[in-house]
C-alpha positions in Angstrom: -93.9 -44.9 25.4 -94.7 -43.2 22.2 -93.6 -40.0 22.9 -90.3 -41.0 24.4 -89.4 -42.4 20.8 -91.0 -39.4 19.4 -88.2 -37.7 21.0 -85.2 -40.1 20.8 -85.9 -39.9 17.2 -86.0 -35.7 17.2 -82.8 -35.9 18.8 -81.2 -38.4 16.9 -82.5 -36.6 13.3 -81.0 -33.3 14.8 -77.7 -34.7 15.4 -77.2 -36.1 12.2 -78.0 -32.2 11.2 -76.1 -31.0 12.8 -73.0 -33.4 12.1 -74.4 -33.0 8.5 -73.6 -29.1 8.6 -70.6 -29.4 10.9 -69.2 -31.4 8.1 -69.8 -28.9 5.1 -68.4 -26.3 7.7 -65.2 -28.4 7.7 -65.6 -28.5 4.2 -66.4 -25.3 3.3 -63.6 -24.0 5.8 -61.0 -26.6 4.0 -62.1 -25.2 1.0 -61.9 -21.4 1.9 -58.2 -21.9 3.0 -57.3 -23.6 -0.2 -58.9 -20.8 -2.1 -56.5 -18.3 0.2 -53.1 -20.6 -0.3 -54.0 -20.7 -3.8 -54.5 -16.5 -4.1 -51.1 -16.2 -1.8 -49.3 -18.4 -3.9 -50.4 -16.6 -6.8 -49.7 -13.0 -5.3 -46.0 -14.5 -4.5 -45.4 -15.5 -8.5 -46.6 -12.2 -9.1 -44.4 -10.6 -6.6 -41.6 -12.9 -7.8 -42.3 -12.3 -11.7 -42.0 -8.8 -10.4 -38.8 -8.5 -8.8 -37.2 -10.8 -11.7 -38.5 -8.4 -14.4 -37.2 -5.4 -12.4 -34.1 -7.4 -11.7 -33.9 -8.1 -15.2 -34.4 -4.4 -16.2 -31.2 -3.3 -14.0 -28.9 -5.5 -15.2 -29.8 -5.0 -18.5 -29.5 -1.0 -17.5 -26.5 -1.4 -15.5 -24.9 -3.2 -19.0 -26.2 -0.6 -21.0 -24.9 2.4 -18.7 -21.3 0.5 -18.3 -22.0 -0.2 -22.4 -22.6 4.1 -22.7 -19.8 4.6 -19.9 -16.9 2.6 -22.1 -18.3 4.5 -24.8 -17.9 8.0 -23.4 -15.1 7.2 -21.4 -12.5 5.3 -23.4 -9.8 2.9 -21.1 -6.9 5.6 -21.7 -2.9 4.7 -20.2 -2.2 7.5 -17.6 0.5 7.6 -15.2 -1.1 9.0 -11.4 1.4 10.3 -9.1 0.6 9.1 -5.5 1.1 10.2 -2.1 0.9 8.3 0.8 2.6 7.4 5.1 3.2 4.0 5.2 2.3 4.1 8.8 -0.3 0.9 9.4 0.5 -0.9 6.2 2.1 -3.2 5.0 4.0 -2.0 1.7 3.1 -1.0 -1.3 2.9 -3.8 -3.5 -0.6 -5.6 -3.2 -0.5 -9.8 -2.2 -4.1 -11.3 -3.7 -2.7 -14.9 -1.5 -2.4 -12.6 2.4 -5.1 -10.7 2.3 -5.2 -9.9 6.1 -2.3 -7.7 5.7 -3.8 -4.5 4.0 -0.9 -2.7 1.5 -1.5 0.8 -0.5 -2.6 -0.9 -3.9 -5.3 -2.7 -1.9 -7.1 0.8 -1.1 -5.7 2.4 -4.3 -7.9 -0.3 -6.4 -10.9 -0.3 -3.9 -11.2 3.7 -5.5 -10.7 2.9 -8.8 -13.3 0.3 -8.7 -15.9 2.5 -6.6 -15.2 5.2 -8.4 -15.6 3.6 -11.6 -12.1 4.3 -13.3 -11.9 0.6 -14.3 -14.2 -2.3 -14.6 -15.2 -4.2 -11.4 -13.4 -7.2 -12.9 -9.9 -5.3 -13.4 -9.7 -5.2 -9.5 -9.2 -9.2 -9.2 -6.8 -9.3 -12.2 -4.6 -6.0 -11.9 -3.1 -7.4 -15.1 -6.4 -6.4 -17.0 -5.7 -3.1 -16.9 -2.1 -3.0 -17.4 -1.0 -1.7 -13.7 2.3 -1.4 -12.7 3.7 1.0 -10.1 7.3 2.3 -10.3 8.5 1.3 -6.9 7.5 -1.8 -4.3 8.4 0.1 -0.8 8.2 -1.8 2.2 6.4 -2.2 5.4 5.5 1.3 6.8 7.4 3.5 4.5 5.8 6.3 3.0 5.9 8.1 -0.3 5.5 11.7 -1.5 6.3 10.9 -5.4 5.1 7.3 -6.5 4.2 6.5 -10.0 1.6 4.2 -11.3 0.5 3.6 -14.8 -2.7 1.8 -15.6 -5.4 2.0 -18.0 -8.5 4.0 -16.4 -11.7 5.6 -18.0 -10.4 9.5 -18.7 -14.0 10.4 -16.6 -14.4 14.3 -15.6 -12.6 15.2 -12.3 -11.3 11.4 -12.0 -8.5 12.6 -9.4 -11.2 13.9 -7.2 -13.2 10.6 -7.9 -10.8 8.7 -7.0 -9.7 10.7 -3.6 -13.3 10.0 -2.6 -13.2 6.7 -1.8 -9.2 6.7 -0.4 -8.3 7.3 3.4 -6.9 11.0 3.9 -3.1 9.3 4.4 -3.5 8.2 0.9 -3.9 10.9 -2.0 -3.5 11.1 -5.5 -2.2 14.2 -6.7 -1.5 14.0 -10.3 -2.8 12.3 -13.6 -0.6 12.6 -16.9 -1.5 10.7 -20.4 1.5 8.4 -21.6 1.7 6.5 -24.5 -0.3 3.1 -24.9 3.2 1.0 -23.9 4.6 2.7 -21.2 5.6 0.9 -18.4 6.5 2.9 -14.8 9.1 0.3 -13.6 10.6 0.0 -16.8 11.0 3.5 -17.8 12.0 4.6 -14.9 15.4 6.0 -15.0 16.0 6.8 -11.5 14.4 6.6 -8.0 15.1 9.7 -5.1 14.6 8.1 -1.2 14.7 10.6 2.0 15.2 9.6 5.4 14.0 11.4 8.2 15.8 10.4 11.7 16.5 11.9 14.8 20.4 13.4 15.0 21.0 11.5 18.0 21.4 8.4 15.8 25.3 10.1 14.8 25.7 10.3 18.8 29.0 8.4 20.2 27.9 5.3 21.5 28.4 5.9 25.3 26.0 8.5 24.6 23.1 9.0 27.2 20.2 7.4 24.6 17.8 9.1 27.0 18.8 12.4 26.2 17.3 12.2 22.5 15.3 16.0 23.0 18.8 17.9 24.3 21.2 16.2 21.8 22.4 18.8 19.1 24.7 17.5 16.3 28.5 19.5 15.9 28.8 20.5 12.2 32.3 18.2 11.9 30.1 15.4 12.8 28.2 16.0 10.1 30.8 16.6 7.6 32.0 13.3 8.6 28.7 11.7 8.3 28.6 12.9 4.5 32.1 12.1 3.3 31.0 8.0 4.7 27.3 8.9 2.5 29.9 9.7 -0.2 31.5 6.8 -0.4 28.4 4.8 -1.7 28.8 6.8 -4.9 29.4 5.4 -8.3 28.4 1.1 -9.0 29.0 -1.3 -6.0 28.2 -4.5 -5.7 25.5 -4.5 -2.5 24.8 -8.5 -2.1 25.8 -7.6 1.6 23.3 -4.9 1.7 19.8 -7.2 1.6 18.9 -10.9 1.8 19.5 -13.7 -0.3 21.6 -12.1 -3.2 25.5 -13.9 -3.5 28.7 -11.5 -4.4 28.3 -13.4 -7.9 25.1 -12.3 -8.5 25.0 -9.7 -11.4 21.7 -7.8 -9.5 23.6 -6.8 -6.6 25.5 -4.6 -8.8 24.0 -0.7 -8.3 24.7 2.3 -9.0 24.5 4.8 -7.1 24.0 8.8 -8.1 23.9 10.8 -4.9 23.6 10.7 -1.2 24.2 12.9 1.5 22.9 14.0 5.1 21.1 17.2 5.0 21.4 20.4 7.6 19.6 19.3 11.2 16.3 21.2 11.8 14.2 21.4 14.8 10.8 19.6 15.1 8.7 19.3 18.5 11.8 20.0 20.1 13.6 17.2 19.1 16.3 17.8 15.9 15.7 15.5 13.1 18.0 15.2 9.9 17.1 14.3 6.7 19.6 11.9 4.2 18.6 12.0 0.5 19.8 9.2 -1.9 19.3 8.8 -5.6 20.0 5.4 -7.8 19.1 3.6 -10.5 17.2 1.1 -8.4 17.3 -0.5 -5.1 17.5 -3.9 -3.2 15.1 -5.0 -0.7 16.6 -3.1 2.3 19.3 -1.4 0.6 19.0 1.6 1.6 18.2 1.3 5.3 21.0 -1.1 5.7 23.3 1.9 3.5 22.2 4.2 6.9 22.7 1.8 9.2 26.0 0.9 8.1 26.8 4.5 8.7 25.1 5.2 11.9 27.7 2.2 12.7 30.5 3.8 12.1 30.1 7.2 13.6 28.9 5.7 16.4 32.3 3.7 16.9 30.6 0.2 16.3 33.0 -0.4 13.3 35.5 1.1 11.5 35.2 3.5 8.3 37.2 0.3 6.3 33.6 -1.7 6.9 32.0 -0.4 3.8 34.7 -1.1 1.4 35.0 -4.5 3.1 31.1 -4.8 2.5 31.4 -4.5 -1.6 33.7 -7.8 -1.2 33.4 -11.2 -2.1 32.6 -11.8 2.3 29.8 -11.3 3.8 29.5 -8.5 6.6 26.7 -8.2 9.1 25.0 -5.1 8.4 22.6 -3.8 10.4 19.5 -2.9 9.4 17.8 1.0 10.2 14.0 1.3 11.3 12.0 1.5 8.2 10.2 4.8 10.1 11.6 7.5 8.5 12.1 5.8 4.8 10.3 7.6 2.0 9.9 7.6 -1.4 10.3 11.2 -2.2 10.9 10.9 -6.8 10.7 8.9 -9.5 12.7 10.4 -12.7 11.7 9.5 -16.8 14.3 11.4 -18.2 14.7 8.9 -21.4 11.3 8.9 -21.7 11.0 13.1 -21.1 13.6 13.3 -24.2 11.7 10.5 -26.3 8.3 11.7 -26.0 8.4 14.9 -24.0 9.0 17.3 -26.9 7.3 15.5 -29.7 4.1 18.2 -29.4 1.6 14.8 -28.8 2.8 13.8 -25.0 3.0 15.7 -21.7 6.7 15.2 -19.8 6.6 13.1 -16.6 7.3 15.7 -14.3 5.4 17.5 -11.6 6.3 20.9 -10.9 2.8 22.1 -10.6 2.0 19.3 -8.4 4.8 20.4 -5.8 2.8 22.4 -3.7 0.5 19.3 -2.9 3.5 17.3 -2.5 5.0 19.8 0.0 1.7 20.3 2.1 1.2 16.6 2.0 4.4 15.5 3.3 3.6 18.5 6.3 0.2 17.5 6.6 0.6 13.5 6.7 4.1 12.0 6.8 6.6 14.1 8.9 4.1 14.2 11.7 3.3 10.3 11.1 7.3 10.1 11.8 8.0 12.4 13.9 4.9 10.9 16.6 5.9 7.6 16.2 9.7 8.0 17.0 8.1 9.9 20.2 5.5 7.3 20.8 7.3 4.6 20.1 11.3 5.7 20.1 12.4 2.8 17.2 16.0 4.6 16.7 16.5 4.9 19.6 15.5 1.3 20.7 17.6 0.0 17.2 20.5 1.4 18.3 20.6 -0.7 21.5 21.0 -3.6 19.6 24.2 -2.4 17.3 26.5 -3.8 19.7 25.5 -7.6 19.2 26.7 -7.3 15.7 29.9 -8.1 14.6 31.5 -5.6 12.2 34.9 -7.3 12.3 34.0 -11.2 11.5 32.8 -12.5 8.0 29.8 -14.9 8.0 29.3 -14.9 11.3 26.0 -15.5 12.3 24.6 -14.1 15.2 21.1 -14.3 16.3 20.4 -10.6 15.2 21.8 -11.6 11.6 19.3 -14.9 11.6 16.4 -12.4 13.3 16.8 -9.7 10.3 17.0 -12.6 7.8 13.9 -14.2 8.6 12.3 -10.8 9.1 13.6 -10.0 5.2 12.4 -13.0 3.9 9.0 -12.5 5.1 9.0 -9.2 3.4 10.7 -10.4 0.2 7.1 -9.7 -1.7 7.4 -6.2 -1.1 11.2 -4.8 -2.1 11.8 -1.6 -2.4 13.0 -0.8 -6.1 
């Protein structure tokens, strides 16, 4: 009996040893994982002390680089002659409020802002650095001679900058110094449009459309094309020739210096033409409606009395030609040129040694860009087989084509050709 307490007690003694120690294991574990959270926690502050001192170091080197930057490279007003096909966008003129719809000035500013010609902020507020451009052309046309003027950071090679962060169908091929108030809407004298179309839009109206690559165009058509082109000569009043604008209205009035159809040339075996016209400034549509009115008339949709009738106090339905082939081809300062061109302090606004570029460009990017789409795509062709819903001969008549193109120019209101 004595020895079987003996041992009951033995075991009982070495259980409570061994919860004894079980229980400063536990403790000594809890305690050796506090002692890790606490050194992990304190390795994070560190780490996050750390990245906000570095963090703190950039900006401050980031404000003292822009600080050194606006110090060595003073916000001067330039004008930057531009080059661009229209083709996938959706005018020139930039819209902060429809941002899906990618324009010109959207990618112009994206460069200028990677390229670090003007403050990161100046690209949310164009205002900031005084941008303007000289002309707002619409949906898909191209340019070979815009103007922009803008305050930038006069940076070495800043044309070559800014090309580096542009798509290739975009180009900036100039940069001039202007004086601190110039404005290249405002002093703008005069703006030069081309259009490039197939010859087959002067073809008579029972004319075999399919025939576009065979059709050749007879020299009296052609005479007769430009004596209509002359007509538009001189100050008109074109509310008939865009949207929204009555025969009152004092804007409709333009004036109009030149305009003519070109001699027909060959390209991928299709002959092209190309109309040049040159005016003070220019209505939403104006000029495409100008061709259209035209391409009318030699067609044998209307008759030649349609365009005088246009400049009335009625309204006419004129039709409206493809933007395709519409490009902005000069700008002209000539007031400016005589003001400030020979004062010895400020370069003229003219580009002679840019022409080259301009020529290769227009080779390279925008007659091909036209000349693929009107195969790909044939928008002449398929314009002209809608000229016989309009009605040349009734005023104010509203057809569905009229209400079609009137919606269609109201959408594009924000981005008028000037």
């Amino acid at each position: 009996m004595f020895k079987t307490r003996q041992l009951l007690s033995a075991l009982f003694n070495h259980r409570l040893t061994l919860e004894r120690n079980g229980g400063l294991c536990k403790l000594f574990c809890m305690m050796s994982e506090a002692t890790i959270d606490e050194q992990q926690t304190a390795k994070q502050l560190k780490r996050a002390n750390e990245e906000n001192e570095d963090s703190a170091e950039k900006l401050q080197a980031t404000k003292k680089l822009k600080a050194e930057d606006e110090k060595k490279y003073p916000k001067k007003k330039v004008v930057l002659l531009l080059a661009y096909s229209g083709k996938g966008y959706y005018g020139m003129q930039r819209n902060p409020t429809a941002t899906q719809f990618r324009t010109i000035e959207d990618e112009l500013v994206t460069s200028l802002v990677k390229s670090g010609c003007i403050p990161e902020n100046h690209g949310d507020d164009m205002k900031k650095m005084s941008f303007q451009r000289c002309a707002r052309t619409d949906k898909g046309v191209s340019a070979a001679g815009q103007a922009v003027s803008l305050k930038v950071r006069l940076m070495e090679d800043i044309i070559e900058k800014i090309n580096e962060h542009l798509p290739p169908q975009i180009r900036v091929l100039g940069l001039k110094r202007v004086t601190q108030g110039f404005n290249s809407k405002n002093n703008c004298d005069a703006r030069t449009y081309c259009y490039m179309l197939p010859t087959l839009a002067f073809s008579p109206k029972d004319n075999d459309i399919g025939s576009i690559a065979v059709f050749r165009l007879e020299p009296e058509t052609l005479e007769r094309v430009n004596r209509l082109f002359a007509s538009y000569k001189g100050t008109h009043n074109f509310h008939n020739f865009t949207s929204q604008k009555a025969a009152s209205d004092p804007s409709a009035r333009r004036y109009i210096i030149e305009m003519s159809c070109g001699e027909p040339f060959i390209n991928n075996n299709t002959q092209f033409a190309v109309i040049t016209v040159k005016g003070q400034s220019f209505m939403l549509h104006q000029i495409r409606k100008m061709i259209g009115l035209v391409i009318a008339v030699i067609k044998g949709y209307a008759k030649e009395d349609v365009i005088e009738r246009s400049w009335g106090q009625d309204k006419v339905d004129v039709p409206k030609a493809p933007g395709l082939g519409l490009v902005l081809e000069k700008v002209h300062f000539d007031r400016y040129n005589k003001r400030f061109g020979e004062d010895g302090l400020h370069e003229r606004l003219e580009w002679d040694q840019e022409e080259e570029a301009v020529k290769a460009f227009k080779e390279a990017h925008i007659y091909p860009s036209i000349v693929e789409t009107e195969r790909d795509e044939g928008s002449m062709v398929s314009w002209m087989s809608t000229l016989h819903i309009h009605d040349f001969e009734a005023s104010a008549k509203a057809t569905d084509t009229k209400n079609k193109d009137q919606k269609q120019d109201n959408a594009e209101e924000g981005n008028a050709s000037d």
